[in-house]
C-alpha positions as CSV (number, residue, x, y, z in Angstrom):
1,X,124.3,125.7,132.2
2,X,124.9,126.5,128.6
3,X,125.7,122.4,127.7
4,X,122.6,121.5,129.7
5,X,120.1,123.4,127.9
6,X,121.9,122.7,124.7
7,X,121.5,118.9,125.6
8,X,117.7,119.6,126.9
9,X,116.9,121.3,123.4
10,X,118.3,118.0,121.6
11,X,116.5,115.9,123.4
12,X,113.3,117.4,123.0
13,X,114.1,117.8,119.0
14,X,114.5,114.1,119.3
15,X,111.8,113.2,121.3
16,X,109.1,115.4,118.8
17,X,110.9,113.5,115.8
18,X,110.4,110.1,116.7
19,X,107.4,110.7,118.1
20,X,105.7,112.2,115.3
21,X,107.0,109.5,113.2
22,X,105.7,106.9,115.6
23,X,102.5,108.8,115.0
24,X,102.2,108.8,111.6
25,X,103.8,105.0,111.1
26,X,101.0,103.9,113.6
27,X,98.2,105.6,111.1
28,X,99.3,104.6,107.8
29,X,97.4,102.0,105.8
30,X,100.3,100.8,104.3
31,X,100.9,96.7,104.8
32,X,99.9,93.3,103.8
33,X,96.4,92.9,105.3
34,X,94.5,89.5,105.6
35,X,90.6,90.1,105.9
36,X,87.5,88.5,106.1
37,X,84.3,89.9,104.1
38,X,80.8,88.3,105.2
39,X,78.4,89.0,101.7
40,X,75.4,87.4,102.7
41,X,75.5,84.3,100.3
42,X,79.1,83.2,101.7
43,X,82.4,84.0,103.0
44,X,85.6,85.3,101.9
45,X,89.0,85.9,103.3
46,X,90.9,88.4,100.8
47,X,94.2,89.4,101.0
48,X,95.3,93.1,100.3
49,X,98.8,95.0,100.1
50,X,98.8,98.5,100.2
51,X,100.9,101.4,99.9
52,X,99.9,105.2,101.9
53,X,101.3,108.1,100.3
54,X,99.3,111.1,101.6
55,X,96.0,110.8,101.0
56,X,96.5,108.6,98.2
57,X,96.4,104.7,98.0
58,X,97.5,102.2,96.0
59,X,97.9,98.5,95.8
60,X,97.1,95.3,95.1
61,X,93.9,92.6,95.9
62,X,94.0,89.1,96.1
63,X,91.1,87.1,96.2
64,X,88.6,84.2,95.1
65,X,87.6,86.4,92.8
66,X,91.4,86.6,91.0
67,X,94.2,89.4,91.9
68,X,93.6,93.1,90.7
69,X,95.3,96.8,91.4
70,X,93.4,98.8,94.1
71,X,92.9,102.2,94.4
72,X,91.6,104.3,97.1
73,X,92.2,107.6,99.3
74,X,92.5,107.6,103.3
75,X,91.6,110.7,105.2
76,X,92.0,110.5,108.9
77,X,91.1,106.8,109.8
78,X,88.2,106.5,107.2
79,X,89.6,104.8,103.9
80,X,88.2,104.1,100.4
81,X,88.9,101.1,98.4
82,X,88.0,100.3,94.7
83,X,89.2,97.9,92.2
84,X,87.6,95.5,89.6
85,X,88.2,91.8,89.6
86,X,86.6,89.6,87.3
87,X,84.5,92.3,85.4
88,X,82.9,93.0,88.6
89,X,83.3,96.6,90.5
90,X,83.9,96.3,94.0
91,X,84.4,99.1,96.6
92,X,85.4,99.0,100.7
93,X,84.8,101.9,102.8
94,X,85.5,101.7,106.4
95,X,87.9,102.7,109.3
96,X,91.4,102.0,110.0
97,X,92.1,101.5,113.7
98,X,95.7,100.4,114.4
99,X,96.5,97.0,113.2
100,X,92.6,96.4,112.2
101,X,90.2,97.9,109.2
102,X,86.8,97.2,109.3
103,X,83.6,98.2,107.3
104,X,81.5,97.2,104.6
105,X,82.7,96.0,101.1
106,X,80.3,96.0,98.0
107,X,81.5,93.4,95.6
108,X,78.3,94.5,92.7
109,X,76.0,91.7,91.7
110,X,77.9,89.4,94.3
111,X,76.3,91.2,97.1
112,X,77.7,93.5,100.4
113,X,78.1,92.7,103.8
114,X,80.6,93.8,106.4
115,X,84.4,93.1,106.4
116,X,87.3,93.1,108.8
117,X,91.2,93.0,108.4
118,X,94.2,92.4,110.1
119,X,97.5,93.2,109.3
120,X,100.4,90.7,109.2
């Protein structure tokens, strides 16, 4: 009885680890992430790689517009994004959902429109 309630206790310690792991793996921003951004007087497909630590976010953007560090927070699923590329200020705000994002980006005097990613 004893070495079956020890061996019930360790695999319920084991089944809480990896499953909060899983968890938190499954939410995290963090990844190279191809996307599309529709800004009303064209198209483009920008890549990003980011990095999740907390609430923090940090990264890089590559784009049309040239390559640039990103910055941004994450709170639940709804994420911030800013950088500047090119002299121009751009922001994305939207939602994280699995392997997808999806919102609207502001790229300044370029214009806004909606966007949507998927990670590789």
């Amino acid at each position: 009885m004893g070495k079956t309630l020890g061996r019930m206790m360790i695999a319920a310690v084991l089944v809480v680890f990896f499953g909060v792991a899983w968890v938190q793996a499954a939410d995290s921003i963090s990844g190279s992430w191809d996307c599309k951004i529709d800004y009303g007087s064209g198209t483009g497909f920008p890549a990003f790689v980011l990095n999740q630590d907390g609430e923090k976010i940090t990264g890089t953007y590559k784009g049309a517009l040239g390559d640039s560090k990103v910055a941004g927070t994450i709170k639940d699923n709804a994420f911030e994004l800013k950088f500047n590329s090119n002299n121009i200020d751009m922001v994305y705000k939207g939602t994280l959902e699995g392997n997808k994002l999806s919102g609207t980006g502001d790229l300044g005097p370029i214009g806004k429109g909606p966007f949507s990613c998927t990670r590789k």
